[in-house]
N, C-alpha and C positions, 0 to 999 in steps of 0.2 A: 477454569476461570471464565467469566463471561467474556466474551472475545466475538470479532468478525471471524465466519466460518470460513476455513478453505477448504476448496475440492481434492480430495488429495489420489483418489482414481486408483488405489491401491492395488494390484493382482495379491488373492489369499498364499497363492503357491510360493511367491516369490516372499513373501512375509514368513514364513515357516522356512525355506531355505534357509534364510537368512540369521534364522536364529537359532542353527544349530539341527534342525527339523528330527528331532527325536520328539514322540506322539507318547499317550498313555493312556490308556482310559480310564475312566473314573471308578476305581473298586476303592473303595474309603473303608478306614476302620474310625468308629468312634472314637474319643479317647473315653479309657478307663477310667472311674474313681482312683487308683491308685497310682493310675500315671499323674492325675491332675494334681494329685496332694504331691508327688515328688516333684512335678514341672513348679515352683512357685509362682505364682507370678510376679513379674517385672515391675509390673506397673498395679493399680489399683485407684477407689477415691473413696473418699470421707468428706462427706460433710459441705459439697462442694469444689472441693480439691482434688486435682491428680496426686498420688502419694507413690512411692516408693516403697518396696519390699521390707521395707524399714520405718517405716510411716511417717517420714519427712515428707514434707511438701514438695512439688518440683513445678519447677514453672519452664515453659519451653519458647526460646528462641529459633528463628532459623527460616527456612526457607523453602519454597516449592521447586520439583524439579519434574517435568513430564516432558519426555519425547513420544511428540504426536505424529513422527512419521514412518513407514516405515524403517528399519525394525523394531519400533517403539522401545529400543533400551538404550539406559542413562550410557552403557559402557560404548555404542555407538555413533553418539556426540561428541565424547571425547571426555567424561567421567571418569578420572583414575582416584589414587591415592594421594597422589598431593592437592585434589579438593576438599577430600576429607579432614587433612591436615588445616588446611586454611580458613576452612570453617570453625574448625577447635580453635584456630589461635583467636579469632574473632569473636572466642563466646556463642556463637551459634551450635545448638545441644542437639538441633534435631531438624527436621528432612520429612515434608509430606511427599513419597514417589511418588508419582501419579505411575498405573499400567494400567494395559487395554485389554478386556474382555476376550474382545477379538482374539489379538495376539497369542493369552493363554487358550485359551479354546476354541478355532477356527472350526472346528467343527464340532456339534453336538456329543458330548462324551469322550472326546480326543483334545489330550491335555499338552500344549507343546511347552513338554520339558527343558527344551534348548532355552527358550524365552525364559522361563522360570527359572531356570539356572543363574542366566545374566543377572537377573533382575535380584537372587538370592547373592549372588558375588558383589553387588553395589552395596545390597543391604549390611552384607560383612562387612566391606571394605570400612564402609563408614562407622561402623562399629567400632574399629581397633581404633579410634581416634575419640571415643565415647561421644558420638553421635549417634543419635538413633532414628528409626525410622516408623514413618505412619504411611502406611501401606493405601494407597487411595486410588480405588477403579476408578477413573478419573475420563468419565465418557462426556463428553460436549457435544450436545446436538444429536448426540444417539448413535448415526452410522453415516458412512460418506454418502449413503443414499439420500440423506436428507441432509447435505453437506454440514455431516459430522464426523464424529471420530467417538469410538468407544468399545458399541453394543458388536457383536456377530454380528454377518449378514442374516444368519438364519436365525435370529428374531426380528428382523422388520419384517412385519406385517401393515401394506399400506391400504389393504384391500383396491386397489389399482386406481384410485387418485391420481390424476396426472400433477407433473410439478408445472409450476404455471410462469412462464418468463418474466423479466421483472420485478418480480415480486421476492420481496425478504422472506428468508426461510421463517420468523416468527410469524409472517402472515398468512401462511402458506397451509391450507384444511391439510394435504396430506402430511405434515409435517405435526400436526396435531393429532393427526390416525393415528398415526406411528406409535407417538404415546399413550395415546387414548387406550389403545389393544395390549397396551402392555401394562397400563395400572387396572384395564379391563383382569388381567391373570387371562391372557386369552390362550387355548390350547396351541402349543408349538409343536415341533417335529417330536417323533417316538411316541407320540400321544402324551404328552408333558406339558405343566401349563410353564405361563414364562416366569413366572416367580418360583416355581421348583429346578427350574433350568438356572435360575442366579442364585439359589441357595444351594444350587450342585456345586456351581462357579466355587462360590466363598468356602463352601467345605473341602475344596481341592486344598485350596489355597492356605487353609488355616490348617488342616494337615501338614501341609510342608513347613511353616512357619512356626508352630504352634510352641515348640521351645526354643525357640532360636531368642535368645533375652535381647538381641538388639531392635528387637521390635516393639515401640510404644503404645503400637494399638490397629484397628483397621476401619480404613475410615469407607463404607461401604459402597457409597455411590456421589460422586461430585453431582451440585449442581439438578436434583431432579426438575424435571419442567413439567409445569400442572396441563399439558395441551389444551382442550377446549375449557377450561375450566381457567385459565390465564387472565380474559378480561376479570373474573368475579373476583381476584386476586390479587388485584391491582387497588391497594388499600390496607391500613397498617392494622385493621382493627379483626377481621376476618377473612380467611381462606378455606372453600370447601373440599382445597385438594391439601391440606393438613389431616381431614378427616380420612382422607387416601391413604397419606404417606403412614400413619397411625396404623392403619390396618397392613399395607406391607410389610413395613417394622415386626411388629406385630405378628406376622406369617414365617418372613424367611430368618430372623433373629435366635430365633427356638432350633430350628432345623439347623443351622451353624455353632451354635452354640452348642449340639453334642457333640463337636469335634472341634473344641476348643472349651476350655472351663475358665480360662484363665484370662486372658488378651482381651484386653477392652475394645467395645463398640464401638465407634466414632459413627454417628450419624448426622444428617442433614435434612433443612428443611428447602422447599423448592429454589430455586434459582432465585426468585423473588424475593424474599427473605433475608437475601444480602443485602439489599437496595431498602429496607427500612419494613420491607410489607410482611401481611401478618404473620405470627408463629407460634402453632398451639399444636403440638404433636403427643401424645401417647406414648409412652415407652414403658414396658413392661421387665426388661431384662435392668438387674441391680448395678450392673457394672458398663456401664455407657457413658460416652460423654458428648457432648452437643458439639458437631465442628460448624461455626457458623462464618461467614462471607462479610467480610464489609466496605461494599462499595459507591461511593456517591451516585446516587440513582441518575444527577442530572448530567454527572461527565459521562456517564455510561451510554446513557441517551445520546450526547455529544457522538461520543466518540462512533456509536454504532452507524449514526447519521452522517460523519465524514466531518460534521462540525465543532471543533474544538470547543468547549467552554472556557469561556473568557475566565482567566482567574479570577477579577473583581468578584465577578459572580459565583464562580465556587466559595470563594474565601466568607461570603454571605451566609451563603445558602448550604453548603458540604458540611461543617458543624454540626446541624442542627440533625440531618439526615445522618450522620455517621453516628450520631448520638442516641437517634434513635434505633437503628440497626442494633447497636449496643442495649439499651434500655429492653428490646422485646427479647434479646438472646438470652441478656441475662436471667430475666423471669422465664423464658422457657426453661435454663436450666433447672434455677431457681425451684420453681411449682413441681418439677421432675425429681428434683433433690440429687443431683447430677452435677460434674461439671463442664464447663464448657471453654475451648481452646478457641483462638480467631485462628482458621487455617487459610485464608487469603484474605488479603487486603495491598495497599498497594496500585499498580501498575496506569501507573501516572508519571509523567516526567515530573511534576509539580513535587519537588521534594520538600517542600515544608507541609504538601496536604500528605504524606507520608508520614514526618515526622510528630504532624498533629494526630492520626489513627496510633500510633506507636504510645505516643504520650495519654491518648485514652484509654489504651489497652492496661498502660500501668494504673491509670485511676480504679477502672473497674475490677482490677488484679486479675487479669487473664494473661495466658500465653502466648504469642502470635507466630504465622511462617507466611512472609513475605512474598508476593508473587513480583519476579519471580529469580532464581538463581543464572537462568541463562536465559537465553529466545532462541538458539538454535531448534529447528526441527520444531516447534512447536506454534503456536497461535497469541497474536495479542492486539489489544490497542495499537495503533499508531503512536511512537513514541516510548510505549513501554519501557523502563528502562532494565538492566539486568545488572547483577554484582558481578557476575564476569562476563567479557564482551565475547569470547572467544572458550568454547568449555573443552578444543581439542589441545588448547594451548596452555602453558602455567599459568596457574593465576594469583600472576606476579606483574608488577610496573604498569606498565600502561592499559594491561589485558583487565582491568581492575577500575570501574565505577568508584573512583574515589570518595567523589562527593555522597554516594544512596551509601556506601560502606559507615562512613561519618554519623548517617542520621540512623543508622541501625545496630552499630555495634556500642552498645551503649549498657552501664551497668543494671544491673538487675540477679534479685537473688535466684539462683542455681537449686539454691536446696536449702530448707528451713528448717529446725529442729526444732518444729512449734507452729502455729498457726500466724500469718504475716496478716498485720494488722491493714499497714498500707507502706506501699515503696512511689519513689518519687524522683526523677533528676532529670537537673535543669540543664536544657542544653547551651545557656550563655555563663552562667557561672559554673558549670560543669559541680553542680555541686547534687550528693546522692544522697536522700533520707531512706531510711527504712526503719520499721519498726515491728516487733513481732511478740506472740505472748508466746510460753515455752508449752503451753497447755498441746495435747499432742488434736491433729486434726480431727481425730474418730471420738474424740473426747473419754479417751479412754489412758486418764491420767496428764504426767509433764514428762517431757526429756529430763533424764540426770544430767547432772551438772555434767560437762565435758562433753555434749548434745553440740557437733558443730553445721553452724549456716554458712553457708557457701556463697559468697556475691563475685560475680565476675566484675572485673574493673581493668576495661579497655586503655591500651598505651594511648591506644589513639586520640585518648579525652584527654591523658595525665603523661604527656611527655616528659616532662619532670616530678614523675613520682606524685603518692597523696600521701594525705595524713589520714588517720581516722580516729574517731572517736565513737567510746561505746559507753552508755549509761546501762548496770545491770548486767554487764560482762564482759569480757576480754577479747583482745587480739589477740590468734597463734600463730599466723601466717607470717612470712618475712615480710620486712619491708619492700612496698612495691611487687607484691607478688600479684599477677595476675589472678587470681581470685585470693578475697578478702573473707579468712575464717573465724568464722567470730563461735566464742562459746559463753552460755550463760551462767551467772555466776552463783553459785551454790544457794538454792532459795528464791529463785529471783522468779518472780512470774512474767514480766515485760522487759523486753531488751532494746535499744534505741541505736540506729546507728545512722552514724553521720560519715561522708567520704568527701573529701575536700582536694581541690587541686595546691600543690607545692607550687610555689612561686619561683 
């Protein structure tokens, strides 16, 4: 996420210790044609849409989780099995990990297994609970050399720039090097450039994962940052480092994708990008999806500068900017013919400017993951707030964000047996539209009758039960069942439904 940086001074040795310090080196097999037709894939899209092996639509709730210190794993925060549970009971399907570059490969071709392990045991975990996970190298600010966290040390290259006191690491020429040499493809250790050393990274990675179905996708780099190329990119209309990131894309997507056929893309446009500015990227591989950022460019400014934004003034001005964030993502997917998920937004105490991004996200029918699930171990705003206060503790009674819990768990369809026209619900009359045609997303054909859609329906809205009503098909689900299944009725092209609080 965008965030103030800490120095976190980490020794590599003690990070490998820590995580079990079993090493591998990088021998990869491709996957075959005939593993790829046996592996299905999980996940897929149409038309727009993320779809299912079954080619229902799926829309994704849920939340960010990245430990940024060492031993960067969720299990050493205090990530067991009763968060997975408590995620499902609240509707939330899905979990962007954030893990660090570093951690898996501290060194050139030396793969720590121990780390990968951990990080493979969270991924389960949350699996037996039908949560799933979007795998996210989730680097900020590059390396704690340039007070970040993410990349190895043995790709910064600053060609010996001094750091200057002072001064913000965004202002800072070596902190621009750093990048510059690395969207440069500048030659690294073994005689390797840096973009064949992170498409080594991702083909470890997508080997290990590659059939594991609780995985929704790989979302490959958090956050890229345009270094010198920064000012000209400050503006909604153009960016010359989308011309960059297109040709990265473009490079290491091919080389990972022989050793995966299946597991969707998840890619990103610069850090910038979240904050409303331009986004015009290239993608050449068919199975990708746009994970984009949306953050109020003026609280971020706020917040980086120590100075709160006055809410009157957010409340003004954050609409119009989150709107646009939204407006340029969607036409990137859009013109890409892609879809696209919101994988952070969020980390504001302001819980109606929360609840207002949530409520855009249903207008524009996208999926979202919340930043963020805890703040242990990790980096944020001042204030940030988290859904559990404590992630070594249950999270149960007081360890538990009542109020962000409220404005996030909230109805929304799960799964659609048909293409969802628009969904909708009001957080003061707790009252939930949706509506969907049965026609299948790939447009190849309708769901038969007995096609059922899935909407999650929070106790926490309907303490006393709903009712619901459906034009064009039926309820099967019990009364008050935590998700509400609807199926469409023999013929029916459009189905309508309504979910109402009992009084």
């Amino acid at each position: 996420m965008m965030k103030i940086s800490i120095f976190l001074g980490v020794l590599l040795s003690l990070m490998v210790s820590a995580c079990g310090g079993s090493t591998s080196s990088s021998k990869l097999t491709p996957s075959s044609s005939s593993e790829a037709a046996a592996a299905k894939a999980s996940f897929n899209q149409a038309n727009g849409w993320v779809t299912d092996a079954d080619g229902h639509v799926i829309i994704f709730h849920g939340f960010n989780m990245v430990a940024k210190e060492t031993p960067y794993t969720l299990e050493s925060v205090g990530f067991d099995d009763d968060d997975g549970a408590f995620l499902a009971e609240h509707g939330f399907n899905a979990i962007r990990l954030g893990f660090m570059w570093k951690a898996a490969e501290p060194e050139p071709d030396q793969f720590n297994e121990g780390y990968l392990n951990s990080i493979e045991r969270t991924v389960n975990a949350l699996g037996k609970h039908k949560v799933l996970t979007l795998l996210d190298f989730h680097q900020d600010a590059y390396n704690e050399a340039v007070e970040g966290q993410g990349f190895p040390d043995w790709t910064v290259y600053d060609d010996g720039i001094p750091w200057l006191p002072l001064i913000p690491k965004e202002a800072q020429l070596v902190y621009q090097r750093v990048w510059d040499n690395f969207w440069a493809n500048k030659q690294g250790v073994n005689n390797t450039r840096l973009w064949d050393h992170f498409a080594n990274f991702w083909q470890h990675i997508a080997t290990r994962f590659r059939n594991n179905p609780n995985i929704l996708g790989y979302d490959l780099m958090n956050e890229p940052w345009p270094g010198l190329q920064t000012p000209l990119c400050l503006n909604p209309l153009v960016c010359p480092h989308n011309d960059t990131l297109s040709k990265f894309y473009g490079d290491v997507i091919p080389k990972i994708r022989q050793y995966d056929a299946n597991t969707p893309f998840y890619y990103e446009g610069s850090l910038l990008a979240g904050g409303g500015m331009a986004l015009d990227i290239d993608i050449k591989d068919p199975n990708t999806v746009l994970s984009f950022h949306n953050y109020c460019l003026l609280t971020v400014v706020g917040a980086i500068a120590g100075i709160p934004t006055p809410k009157f003034v957010g409340d003004l001005t954050c609409p119009e900017l989150e709107k646009l964030t939204f407006d340029n993502s969607i036409t990137q997917a859009q013109t890409q013919g892609h879809p696209a998920v919101l994988t952070e937004f969020g980390s504001v105490p302001d819980l109606d400017a929360v609840e207002r991004v949530a409520k855009q996200a249903d207008d524009y029918k996208v999926g979202w993951m919340h930043w963020t699930y805890f703040n242990t171990g990790t980096t944020n705003f001042p204030g940030t707030p988290s859904l559990v206060l404590d992630p070594s503790k249950a999270p149960i009674a007081d360890n538990i964000n009542t109020d962000l819990l409220k404005v996030l768990s909230r109805p929304y369809p799960q799964k659609t047996a048909g293409t969802p026209v628009k969904w909708d619900f009001d957080s003061e009359s707790k009252v939930f539209d949706m509506s969907y045609t049965t026609l299948r997303a790939d447009g190849a054909g309708s769901f038969a009758k007995g096609g059922e859609t899935t909407i999650f329906v929070p106790k926490l809205h309907y303490p006393n039960g709903y009712k619901v009503s459906v034009t064009g098909g039926n309820v099967i689900s019990e009364a008050n069942a935590p998700y509400a299944v609807i199926t469409a009725n023999n013929g029916a092209s459009q189905v309508a439904v309504k979910i109402e609080p009992r009084l």
